[in-house]
C-alpha positions, 0 to 999 in steps of 0.5 A, spaced: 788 499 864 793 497 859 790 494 852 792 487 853 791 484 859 789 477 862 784 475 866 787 470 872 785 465 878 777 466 877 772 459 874 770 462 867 764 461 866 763 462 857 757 460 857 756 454 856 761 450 860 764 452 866 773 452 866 778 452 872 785 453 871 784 458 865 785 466 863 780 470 859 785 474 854 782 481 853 786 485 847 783 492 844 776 490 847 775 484 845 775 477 848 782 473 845 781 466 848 781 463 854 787 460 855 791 456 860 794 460 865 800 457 865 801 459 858 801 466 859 807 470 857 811 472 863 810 479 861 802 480 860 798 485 866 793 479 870 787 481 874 787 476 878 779 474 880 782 471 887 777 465 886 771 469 883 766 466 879 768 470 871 761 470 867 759 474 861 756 480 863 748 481 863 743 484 857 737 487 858 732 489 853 727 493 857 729 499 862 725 504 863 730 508 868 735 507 873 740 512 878 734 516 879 732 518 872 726 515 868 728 516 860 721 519 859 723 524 863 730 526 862 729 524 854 737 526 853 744 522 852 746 524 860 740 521 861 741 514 858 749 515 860 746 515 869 740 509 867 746 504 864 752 506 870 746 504 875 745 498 873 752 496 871 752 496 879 748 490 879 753 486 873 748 489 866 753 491 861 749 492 855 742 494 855 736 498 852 734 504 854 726 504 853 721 509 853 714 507 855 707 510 851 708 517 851 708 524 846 711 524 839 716 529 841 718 526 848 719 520 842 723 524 838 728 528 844 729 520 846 731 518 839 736 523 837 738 522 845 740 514 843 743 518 836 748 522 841 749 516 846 750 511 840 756 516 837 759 517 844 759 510 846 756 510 852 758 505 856 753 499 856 748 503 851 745 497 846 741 501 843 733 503 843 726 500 846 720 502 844 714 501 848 708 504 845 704 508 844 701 504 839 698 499 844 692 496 846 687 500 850 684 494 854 692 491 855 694 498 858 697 496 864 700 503 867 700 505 860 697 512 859 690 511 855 691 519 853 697 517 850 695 510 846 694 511 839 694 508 832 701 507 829 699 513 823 704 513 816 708 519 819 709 515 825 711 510 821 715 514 816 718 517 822 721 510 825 724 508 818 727 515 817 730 514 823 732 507 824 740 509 822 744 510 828 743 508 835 745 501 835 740 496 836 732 497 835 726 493 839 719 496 838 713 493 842 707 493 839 699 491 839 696 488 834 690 492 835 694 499 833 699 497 828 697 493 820 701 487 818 704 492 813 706 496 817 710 490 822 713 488 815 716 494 813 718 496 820 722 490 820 726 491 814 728 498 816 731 494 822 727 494 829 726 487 832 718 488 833 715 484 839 708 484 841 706 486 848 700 490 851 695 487 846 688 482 848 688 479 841 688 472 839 692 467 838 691 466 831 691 474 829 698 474 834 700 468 829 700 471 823 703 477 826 708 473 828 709 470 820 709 477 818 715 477 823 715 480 829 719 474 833 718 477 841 713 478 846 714 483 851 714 481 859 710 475 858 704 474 861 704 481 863 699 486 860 697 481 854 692 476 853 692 469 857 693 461 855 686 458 856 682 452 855 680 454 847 684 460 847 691 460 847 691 467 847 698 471 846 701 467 851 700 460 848 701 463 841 708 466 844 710 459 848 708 455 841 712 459 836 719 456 835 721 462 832 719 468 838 723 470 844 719 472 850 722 477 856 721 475 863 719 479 869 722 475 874 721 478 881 715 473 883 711 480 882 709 481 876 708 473 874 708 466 879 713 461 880 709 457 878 707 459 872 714 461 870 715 453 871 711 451 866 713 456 861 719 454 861 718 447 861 713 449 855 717 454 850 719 451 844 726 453 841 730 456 838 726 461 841 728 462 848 726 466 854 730 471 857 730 475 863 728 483 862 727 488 869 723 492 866 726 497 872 724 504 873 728 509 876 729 507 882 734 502 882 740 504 886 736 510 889 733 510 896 727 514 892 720 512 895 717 513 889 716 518 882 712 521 876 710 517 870 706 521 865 703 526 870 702 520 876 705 518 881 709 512 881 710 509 890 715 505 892 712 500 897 715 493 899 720 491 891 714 494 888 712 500 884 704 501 883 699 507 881 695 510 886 689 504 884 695 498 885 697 497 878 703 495 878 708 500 875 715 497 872 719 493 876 723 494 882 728 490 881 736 489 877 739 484 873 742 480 878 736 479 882 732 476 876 737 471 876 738 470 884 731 468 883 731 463 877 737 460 881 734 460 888 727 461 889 725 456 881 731 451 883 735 452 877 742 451 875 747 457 875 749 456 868 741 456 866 740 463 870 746 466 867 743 464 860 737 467 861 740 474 862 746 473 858 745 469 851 738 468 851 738 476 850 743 477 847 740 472 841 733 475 841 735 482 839 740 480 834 747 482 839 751 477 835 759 481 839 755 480 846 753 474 850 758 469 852 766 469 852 768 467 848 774 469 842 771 475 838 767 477 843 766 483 847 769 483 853 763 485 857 764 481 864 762 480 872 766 478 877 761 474 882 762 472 890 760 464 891 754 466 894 752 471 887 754 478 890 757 482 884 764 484 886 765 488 879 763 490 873 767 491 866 765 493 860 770 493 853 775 491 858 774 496 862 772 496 869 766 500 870 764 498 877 768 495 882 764 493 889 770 494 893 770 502 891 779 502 889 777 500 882 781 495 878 787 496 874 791 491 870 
C-alpha cells in the first residue's frame, strides 16, 4: 500500500453526515480530507469502493476473547494480536482487550502483555480493560466468587506503577470493594473507571460518580436495577450527564424495550455506546470454552455456565449495530454512532471515531445491505471479505 492514496466511488459516511461524489485522502495513516473526486491529482493510487458504504471503523471497550482465544486464558501479546484480527472480521478496528475477575498473576502476565502489544502496534490494540476483581459478590454474574476481592493498597500501588505504556486504560469496578479514594487516585494515574457488577444505590454510585468514575459497565447486566423509590445504578447512570454506558445489544442480555427507553432517557454529553463483551468464540465454530475452571457452552447466540448464567456474549460489533439499525428501527448514522464516536468519546480515543482530517484512517467498507466487505486499520487493509486483499 503506497503512502498516500485515495479512497474513491464510495458514500463516506464521516460521522455525522453523509457525502456522495467525495474521496477520503489518506497520507501516513492518517486521514487528510475528504475532498471532491474531481479534485485528485491524476497521479494519486485510488481504491475505489465501487458504491460501498465508507464508515469510520468500529471501537470496542470490552472483549474478553475472539479468534479462539479468551484473554484470560492466553494472557500473552500473541493473545491479544489473534483477539484484535477476529474481530477486525467483523469491521472493530480498535478495541480492549479485557480481563474478567481473576488471580493477581494472570492480572500482571495481562499487563506486561498489553506493554508488548502496545510497543508493537498491534493492529487495532487500544489499550486494556479491567474488569475485576474488586466487584460485588451479590452482582457477580459469571464472575468467580473465589477470585472477588477487596481492591488492597498493593493492588492499587501496582495499577498505578503500571499505568504507563499500554495505551488507553478502562477499570471496572464495584463501589462495594474499592474506596473513593481509591477511585481518585486511580484516575489521576490515568484509567477511566466505570462502575459495574455492583448492587449499590443510586446515591453511593452518585458520589462515585463526583468522585469521578464516568462509565457504567454493560448497562443494566449485573447491577442494580431503576425502580419506583430506588433509582438504582441504572437510574443514576441514565440521570448523570457526565457518565457513558456500554450496551450489550444482542436482545440477550437486555430487551428491546428497555433498550428504547434508555436511550430515550440518557442524559448527555454522556452517551450510550455499544460493547460485545465477546468471548472466544467469535470467528470460530467452537461450541464452547473454559473460564475460571468451568465450563462456558455455546447454545443458540449465547454463552452460559452450566446453571444458565449468561457467560459474555456471542456476538460481534457489526451485529450490534444491525440490531440497533434493524430490530430497534434506528437510523444508520445513529447505529454507526453508537459503535464509532460514542465509544470513542467515552474512553478518551480522541485520533479515532469518525473521518475526519487528522484522524486515524481506521475505516470499513460496508454492502448496502451491511455486510462488511474490508476492513483497514491506519491505512492498511486488514480484512477484505473477497479473500484478494486490497492495494492501491
Amino acid at each position: 500500500m503506497s503512502e498516500t492514496f485515495a479512497v474513491i466511488g464510495g458514500r463516506i459516511f464521516n460521522g455525522e453526515s453523509f457525502a456522495d461524489g467525495e474521496a477520503l485522502l489518506i497520507r501516513d495513516g492518517k486521514i487528510e480530507a475528504v475532498v471532491p473526486q474531481a479534485s485528485l491529482p491524476a497521479d494519486i493510487s485510488r481504491i475505489d469502493a465501487h458504491g460501498a458504504l465508507v464508515a469510520p471503523g468500529f471501537i470496542d471497550l470490552q472483549v474478553n476473547g475472539g479468534g479462539g482465544v479468551l484473554l484470560n486464558n492466553d494472557p500473552s501479546v500473541q493473545g491479544i494480536a489473534t483477539i484484535c484480527a477476529a474481530h477486525a472480521r467483523f469491521g472493530t478496528t480498535a478495541l480492549l482487550p479485557t480481563l474478567i475477575t481473576d488471580r493477581p498473576d494472570i492480572r500482571n502476565r495481562t499487563v506486561a502483555a498489553a506493554q508488548q502489544a502496545f510497543q508493537h502496534n498491534v493492529p487495532g490494540f487500544l489499550g486494556l480493560h479491567l474488569e475485576g476483581p474488586h466487584l460485588s459478590l451479590a452482582r457477580k454474574g459469571t464472575h468467580d466468587p473465589a477470585l472477588i476481592r477487596p481492591m488492597t493498597d498493593d493492588d492499587l500501588d501496582y495499577l498505578v506503577s503500571e499505568a504507563q505504556g499500554f495505551g488507553l486504560k478502562l477499570i471496572t469496578i464495584a463501589p462495594e470493594n474499592v474506596t473513593e479514594a481509591q477511585v481518585a487516585a486511580l484516575i489521576k494515574a490515568g484509567y477511566v473507571v466505570s462502575l459495574g457488577h455492583t448492587d449499590v444505590g443510586a446515591e453511593t454510585a452518585g458520589r462515585y460518580f463526583q468522585a469521578g468514575a464516568s462509565m457504567v459497565t454493560h448497562l443494566f447486566n449485573a447491577m442494580s436495577q431503576l425502580g419506583n423509590r430506588e433509582p438504582g445504578v441504572v437510574g443514576a447512570a441514565l440521570d448523570t450527564a457526565t457518565v457513558s454506558c456500554g450496551l450489550i445489544a444482542d436482545g440477550f442480555h437486555v430487551d428491546p424495550i428497555s433498550m428504547h427507553v434508555a436511550l430515550r432517557a440518557k442524559r448527555g454529553p454522556g452517551r450510550i455506546f455499544l460493547v460485545t463483551d465477546a468471548m472466544s468464540t467469535i470467528g470460530t465454530d467452537d461450541t464452547g470454552f473454559e473460564l475460571n475452571g468451568r465450563q462456558v457452552y455455546r447454545r443458540e447466540g449465547r454463552l452460559t455456565l452450566a446453571d444458565g448464567t449468561l457467560a459474555g456474549a456471542d456476538i460481534d460489533m457489526l451485529s450490534c449495530v444491525r440490531f440497533i439499525h434493524e430490530r430497534l428501527e434506528y437510523s444508520l448514522p445513529e447505529a454507526i454512532s453508537m459503535a464509532t464516536s460514542a465509544p470513542a468519546e467515552a474512553i478518551g480515543a480522541t485520533s479515532k471515531g469518525s473521518l475526519v482530517a487528522g484522524k486515524d484512517a481506521d475505516f470499513i467498507l460496508l454492502s448496502d445491505d451491511l455486510q462488511l466487505l474490508s476492513t483497514w486499520i491506519g491505512g492498511t487493509c486488514v480484512y477484505d471479505a473477497a479473500g484478494g486483499g486490497a492495494q492501491a
